[in-house]
FIVEX-133459 format. One record per residue: residue in one letter; z, y, x of N, C-alpha, C, CB in turn. Coordinates in Angstrom, 1 decimal, m for minus. Glycine has a CB too. Example, Ala and Ser with C-alpha at 12.3 -4.5 7.8 and 13.67 -1.06 7.14 Angstrom:
REM FIVEX-133459
<voro 'a', <7.8, m5.7, 13.2>, <7.8, m4.5, 12.3>, <7.8, m3.3, 13.2>, <9.0, m4.5, 11.3>> <voro 's', <7.1, m2.2, 12.8>, <7.1, m1.1, 13.7>, <7.9, 0.0, 12.9>, <5.7, m0.6, 14.1>> 
END
This chain:
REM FIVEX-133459
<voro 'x', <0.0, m1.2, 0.9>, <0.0, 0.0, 0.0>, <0.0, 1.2, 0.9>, <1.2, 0.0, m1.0>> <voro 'x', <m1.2, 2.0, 0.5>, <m1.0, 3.4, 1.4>, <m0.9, 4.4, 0.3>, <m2.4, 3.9, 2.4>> <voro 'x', <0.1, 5.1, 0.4>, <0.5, 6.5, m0.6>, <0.4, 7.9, 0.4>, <2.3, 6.3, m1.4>> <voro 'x', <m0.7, 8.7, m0.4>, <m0.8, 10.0, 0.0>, <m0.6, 11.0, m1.2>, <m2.1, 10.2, 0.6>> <voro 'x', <0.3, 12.0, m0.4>, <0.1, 13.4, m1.3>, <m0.4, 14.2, m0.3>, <1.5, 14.1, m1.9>> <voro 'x', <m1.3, 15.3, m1.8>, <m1.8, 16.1, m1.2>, <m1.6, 17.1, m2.1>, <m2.9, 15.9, m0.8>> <voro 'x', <m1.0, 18.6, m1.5>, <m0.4, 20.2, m2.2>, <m1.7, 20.8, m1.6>, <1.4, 21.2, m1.4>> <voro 'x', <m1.8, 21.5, m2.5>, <m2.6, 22.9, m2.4>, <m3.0, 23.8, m3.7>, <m4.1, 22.7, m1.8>> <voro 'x', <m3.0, 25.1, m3.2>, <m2.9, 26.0, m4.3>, <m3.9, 26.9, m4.4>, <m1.7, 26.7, m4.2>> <voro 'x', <m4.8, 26.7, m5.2>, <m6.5, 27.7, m5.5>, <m6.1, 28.9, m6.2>, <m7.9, 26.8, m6.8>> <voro 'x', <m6.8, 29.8, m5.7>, <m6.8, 31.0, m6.1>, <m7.0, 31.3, m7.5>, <m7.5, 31.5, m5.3>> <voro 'x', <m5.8, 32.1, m7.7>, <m6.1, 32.3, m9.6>, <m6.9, 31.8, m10.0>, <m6.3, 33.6, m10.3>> <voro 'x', <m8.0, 32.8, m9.6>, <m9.6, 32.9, m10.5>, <m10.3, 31.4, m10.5>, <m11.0, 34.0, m9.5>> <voro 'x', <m10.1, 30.5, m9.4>, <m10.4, 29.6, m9.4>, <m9.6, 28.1, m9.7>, <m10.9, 29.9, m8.5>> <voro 'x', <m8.3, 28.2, m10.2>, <m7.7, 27.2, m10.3>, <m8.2, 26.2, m11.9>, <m6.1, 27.8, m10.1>> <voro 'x', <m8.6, 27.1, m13.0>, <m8.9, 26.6, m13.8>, <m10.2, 25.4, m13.6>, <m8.9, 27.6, m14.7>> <voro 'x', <m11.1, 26.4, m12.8>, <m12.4, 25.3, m12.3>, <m12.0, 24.0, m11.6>, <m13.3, 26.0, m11.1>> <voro 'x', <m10.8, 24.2, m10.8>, <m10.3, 23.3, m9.9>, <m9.5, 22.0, m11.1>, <m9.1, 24.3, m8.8>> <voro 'x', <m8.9, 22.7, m12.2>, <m8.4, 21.3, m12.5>, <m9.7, 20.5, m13.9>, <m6.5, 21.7, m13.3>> <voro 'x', <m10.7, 21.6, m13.9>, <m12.1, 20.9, m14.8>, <m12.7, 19.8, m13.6>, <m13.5, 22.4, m15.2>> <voro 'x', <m12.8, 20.4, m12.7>, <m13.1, 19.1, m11.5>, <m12.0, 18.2, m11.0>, <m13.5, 19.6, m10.2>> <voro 'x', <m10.7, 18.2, m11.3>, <m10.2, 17.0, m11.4>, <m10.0, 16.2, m12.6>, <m9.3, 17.1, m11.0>> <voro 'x', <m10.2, 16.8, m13.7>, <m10.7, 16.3, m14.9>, <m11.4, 14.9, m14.6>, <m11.7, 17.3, m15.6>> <voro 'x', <m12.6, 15.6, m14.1>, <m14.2, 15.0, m14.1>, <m13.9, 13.6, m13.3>, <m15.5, 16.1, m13.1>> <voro 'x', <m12.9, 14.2, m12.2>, <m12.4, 12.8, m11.6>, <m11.9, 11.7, m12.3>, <m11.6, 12.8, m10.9>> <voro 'x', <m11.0, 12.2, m13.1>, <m10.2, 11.1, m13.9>, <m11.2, 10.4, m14.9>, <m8.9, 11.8, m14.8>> <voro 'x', <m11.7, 11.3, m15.4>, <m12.9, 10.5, m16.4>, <m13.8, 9.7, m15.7>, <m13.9, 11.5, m17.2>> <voro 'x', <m14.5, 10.0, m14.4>, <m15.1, 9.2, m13.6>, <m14.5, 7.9, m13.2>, <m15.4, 9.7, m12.8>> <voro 'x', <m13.3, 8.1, m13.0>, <m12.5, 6.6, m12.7>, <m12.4, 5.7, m14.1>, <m10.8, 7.0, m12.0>> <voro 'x', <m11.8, 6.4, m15.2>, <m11.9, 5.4, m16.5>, <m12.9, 5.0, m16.8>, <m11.6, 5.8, m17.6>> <voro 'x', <m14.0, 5.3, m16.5>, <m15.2, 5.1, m16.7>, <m16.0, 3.8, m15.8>, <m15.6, 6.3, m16.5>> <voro 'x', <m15.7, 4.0, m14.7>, <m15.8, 2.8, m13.4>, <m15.0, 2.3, m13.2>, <m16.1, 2.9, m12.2>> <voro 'x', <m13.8, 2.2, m13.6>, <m12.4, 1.2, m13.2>, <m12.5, 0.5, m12.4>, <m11.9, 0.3, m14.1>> <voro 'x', <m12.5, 1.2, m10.8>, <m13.1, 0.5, m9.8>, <m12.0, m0.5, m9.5>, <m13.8, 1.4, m8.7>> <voro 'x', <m10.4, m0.2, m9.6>, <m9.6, m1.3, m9.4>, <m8.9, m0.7, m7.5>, <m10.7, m2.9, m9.6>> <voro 'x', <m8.4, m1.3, m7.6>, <m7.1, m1.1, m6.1>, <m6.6, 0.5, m5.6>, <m7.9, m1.9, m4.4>> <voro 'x', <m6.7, 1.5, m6.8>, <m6.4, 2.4, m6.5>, <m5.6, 3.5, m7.8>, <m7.5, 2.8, m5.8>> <voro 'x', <m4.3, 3.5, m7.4>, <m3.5, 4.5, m9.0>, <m3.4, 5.7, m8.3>, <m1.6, 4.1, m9.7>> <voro 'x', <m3.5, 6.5, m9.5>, <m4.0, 8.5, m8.8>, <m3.3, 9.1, m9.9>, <m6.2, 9.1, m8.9>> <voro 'x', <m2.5, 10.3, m9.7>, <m2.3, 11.1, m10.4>, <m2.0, 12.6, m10.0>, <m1.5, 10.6, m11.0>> <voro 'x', <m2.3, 13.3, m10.9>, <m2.4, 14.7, m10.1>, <m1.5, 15.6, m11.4>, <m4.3, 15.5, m9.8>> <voro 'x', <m0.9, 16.5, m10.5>, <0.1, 17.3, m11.3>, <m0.5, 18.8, m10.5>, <1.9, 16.8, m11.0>> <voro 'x', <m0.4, 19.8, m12.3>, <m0.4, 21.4, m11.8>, <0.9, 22.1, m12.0>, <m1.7, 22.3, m12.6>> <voro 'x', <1.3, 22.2, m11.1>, <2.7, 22.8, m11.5>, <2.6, 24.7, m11.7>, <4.0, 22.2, m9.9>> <voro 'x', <3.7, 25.0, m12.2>, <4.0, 26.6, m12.6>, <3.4, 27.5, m11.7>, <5.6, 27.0, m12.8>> <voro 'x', <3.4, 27.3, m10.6>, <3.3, 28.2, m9.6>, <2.2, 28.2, m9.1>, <4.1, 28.2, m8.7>> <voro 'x', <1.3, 27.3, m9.7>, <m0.3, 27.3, m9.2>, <m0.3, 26.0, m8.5>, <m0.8, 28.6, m8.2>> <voro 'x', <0.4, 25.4, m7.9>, <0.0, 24.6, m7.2>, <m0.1, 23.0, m7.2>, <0.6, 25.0, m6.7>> <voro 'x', <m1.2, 22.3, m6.7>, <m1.5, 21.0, m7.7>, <m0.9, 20.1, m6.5>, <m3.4, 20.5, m8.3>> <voro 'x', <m0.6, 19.2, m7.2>, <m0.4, 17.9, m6.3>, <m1.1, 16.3, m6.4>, <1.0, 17.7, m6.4>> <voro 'x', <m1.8, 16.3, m6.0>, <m2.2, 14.8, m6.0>, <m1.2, 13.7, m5.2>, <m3.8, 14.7, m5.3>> <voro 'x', <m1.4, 12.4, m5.9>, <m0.6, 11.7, m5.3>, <m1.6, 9.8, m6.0>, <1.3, 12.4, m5.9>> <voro 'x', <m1.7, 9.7, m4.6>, <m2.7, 8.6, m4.5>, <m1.7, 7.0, m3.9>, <m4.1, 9.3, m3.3>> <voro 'x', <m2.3, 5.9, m4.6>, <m1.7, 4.5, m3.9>, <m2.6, 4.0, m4.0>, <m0.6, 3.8, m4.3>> <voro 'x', <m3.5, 3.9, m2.6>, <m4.7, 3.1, m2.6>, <m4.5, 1.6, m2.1>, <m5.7, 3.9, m1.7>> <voro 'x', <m4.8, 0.8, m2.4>, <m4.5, m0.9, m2.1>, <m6.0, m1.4, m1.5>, <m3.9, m2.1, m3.9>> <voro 'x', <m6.9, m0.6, m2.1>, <m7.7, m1.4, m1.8>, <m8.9, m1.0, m0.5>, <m8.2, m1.6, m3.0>> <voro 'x', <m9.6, m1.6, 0.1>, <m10.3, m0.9, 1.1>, <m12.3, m1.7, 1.1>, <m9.1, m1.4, 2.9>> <voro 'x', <m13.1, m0.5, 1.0>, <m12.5, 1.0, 1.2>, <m12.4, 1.8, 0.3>, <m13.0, 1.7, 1.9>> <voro 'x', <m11.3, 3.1, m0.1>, <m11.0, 3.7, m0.9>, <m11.6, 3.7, m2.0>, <m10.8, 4.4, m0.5>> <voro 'x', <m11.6, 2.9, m2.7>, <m12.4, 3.5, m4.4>, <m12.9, 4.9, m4.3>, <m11.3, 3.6, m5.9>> <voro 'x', <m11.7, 5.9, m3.9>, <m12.6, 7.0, m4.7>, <m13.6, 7.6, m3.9>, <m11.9, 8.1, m5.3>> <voro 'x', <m13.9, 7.1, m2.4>, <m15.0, 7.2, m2.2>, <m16.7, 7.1, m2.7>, <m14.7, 6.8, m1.7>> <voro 'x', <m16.6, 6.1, m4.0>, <m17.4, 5.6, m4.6>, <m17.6, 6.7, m5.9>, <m17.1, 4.1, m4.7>> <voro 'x', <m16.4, 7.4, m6.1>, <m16.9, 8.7, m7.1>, <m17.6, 9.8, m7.3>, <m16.4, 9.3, m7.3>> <voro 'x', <m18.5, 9.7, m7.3>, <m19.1, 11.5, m7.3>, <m18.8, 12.4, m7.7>, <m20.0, 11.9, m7.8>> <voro 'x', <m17.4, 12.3, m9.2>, <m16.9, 13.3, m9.3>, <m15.7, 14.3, m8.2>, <m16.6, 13.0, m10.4>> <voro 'x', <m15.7, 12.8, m7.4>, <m14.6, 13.2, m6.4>, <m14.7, 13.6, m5.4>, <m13.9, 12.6, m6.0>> <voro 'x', <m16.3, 13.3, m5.0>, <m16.9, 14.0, m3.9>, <m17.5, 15.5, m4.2>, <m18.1, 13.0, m3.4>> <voro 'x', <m18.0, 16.1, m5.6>, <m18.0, 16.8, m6.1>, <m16.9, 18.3, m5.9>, <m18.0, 16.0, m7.0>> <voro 'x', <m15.4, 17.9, m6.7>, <m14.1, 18.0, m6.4>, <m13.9, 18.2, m5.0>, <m13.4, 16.9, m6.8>> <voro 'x', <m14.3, 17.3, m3.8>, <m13.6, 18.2, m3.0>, <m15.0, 18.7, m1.6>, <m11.9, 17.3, m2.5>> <voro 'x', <m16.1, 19.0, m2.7>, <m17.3, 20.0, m1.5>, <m16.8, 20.6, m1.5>, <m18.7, 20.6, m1.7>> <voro 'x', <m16.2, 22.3, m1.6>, <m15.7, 23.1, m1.4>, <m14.2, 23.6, m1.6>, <m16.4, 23.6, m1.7>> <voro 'x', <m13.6, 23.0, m1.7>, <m12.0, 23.0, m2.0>, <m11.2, 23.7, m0.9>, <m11.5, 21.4, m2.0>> <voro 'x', <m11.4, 23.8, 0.2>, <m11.3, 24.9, 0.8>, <m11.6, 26.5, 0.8>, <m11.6, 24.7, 1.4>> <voro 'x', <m12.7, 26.5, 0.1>, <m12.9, 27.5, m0.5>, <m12.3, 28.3, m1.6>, <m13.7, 27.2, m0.7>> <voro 'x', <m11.9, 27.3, m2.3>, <m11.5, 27.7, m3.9>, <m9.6, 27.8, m3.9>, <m12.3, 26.2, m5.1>> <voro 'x', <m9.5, 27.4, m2.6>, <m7.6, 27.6, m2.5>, <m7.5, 29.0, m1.6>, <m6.7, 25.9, m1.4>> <voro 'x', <m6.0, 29.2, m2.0>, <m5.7, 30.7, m1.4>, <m5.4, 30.6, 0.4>, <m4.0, 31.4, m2.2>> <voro 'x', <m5.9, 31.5, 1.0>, <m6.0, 31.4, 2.1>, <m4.3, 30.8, 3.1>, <m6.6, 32.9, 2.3>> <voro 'x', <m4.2, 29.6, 4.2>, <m3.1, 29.3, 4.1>, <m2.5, 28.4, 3.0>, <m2.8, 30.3, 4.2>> <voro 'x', <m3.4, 27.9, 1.6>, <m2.8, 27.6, 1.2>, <m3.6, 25.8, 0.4>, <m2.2, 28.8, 0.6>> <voro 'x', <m4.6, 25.5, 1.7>, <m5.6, 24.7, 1.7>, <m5.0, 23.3, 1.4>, <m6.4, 24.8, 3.0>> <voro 'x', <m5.6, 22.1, 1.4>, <m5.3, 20.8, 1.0>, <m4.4, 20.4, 2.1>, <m6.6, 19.9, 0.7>> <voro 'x', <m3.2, 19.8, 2.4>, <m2.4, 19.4, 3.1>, <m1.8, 17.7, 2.6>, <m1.5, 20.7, 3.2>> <voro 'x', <m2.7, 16.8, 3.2>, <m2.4, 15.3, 2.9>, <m2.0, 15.0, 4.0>, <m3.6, 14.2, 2.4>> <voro 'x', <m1.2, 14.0, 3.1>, <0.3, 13.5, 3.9>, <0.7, 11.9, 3.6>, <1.6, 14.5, 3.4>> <voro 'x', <0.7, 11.3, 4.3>, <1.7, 9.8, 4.2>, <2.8, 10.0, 3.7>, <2.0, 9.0, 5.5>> <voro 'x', <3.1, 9.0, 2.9>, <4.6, 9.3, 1.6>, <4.7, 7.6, 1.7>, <4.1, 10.2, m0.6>> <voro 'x', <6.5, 7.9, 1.9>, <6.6, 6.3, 1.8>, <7.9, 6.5, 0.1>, <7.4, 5.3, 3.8>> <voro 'x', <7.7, 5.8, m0.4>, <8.4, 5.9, m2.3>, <10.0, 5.6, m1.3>, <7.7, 4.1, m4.2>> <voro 'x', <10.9, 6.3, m2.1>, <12.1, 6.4, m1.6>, <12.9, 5.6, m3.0>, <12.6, 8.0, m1.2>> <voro 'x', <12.6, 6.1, m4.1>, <13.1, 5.8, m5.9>, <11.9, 6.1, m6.8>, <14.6, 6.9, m6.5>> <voro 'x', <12.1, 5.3, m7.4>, <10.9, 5.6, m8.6>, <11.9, 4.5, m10.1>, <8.9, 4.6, m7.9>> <voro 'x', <12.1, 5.7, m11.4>, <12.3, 5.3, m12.2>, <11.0, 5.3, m13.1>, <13.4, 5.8, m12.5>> <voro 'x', <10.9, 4.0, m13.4>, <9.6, 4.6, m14.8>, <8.5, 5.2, m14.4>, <10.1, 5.7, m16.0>> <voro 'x', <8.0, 6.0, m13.5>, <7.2, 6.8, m13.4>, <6.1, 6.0, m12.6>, <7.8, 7.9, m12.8>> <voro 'x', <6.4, 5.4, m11.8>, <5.6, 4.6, m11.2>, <5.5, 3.1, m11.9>, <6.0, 4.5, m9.9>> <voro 'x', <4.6, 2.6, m11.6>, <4.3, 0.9, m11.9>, <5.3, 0.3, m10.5>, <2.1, 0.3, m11.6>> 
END
C-alpha cells in the first residue's frame, strides 16, 4: 500500500475550475473502475484541496485517466504562487470509519 497526500491551494479565480477538473476525475474513475486504487479529495474553508490517494496497484491507475492527466496539465499554474501541489508519503496512524 502506498498512500499520498497532496495540499495545494488555486487561486480564487481559479479554484472553482480546479474542483470541475477534479470532478471529471472522479467520474472518469466510476466510469473505468480500473481497480487497485482509493482516491479522495477534500476542499477545505480556506481554499485549500487535499487529495489523498492509496494506490495498491502498479502501474498507478490513474495514470490511465485522461481526466487526470487533464487535471493536472497546468496545475501549477492555476494555484497561488508558493502555494503549488506538495505530495507526500503518509503512513495511516488511526482511521475510524473513514477509511476501508
Amino acid at each position: 500500500m502506498s498512500v499520498v497526500v497532496v495540499r495545494y491551494r488555486p487561486k480564487d479565480d481559479r479554484a472553482d475550475e480546479n474542483q470541475q477538473l477534479v470532478e471529471a476525475v472522479f467520474a472518469e474513475l466510476d466510469a473505468a473502475d480500473p481497480g487497485g486504487v482509493r482516491y479522495a479529495t477534500f476542499r477545505l474553508a480556506d481554499g485549500t484541496f487535499v487529495h489523498i490517494a492509496d494506490v495498491e496497484a502498479e502501474p498507478n491507475p490513474l495514470g490511465s485517466i485522461a481526466a487526470f492527466a487533464k487535471f493536472q496539465q497546468d496545475i501549477s499554474d492555476r494555484c497561488d504562487p508558493g502555494h503549488g501541489p506538495n505530495p507526500q508519503q503518509a503512513t495511516l496512524v488511526g482511521n475510524y470509519r473513514l477509511l476501508a
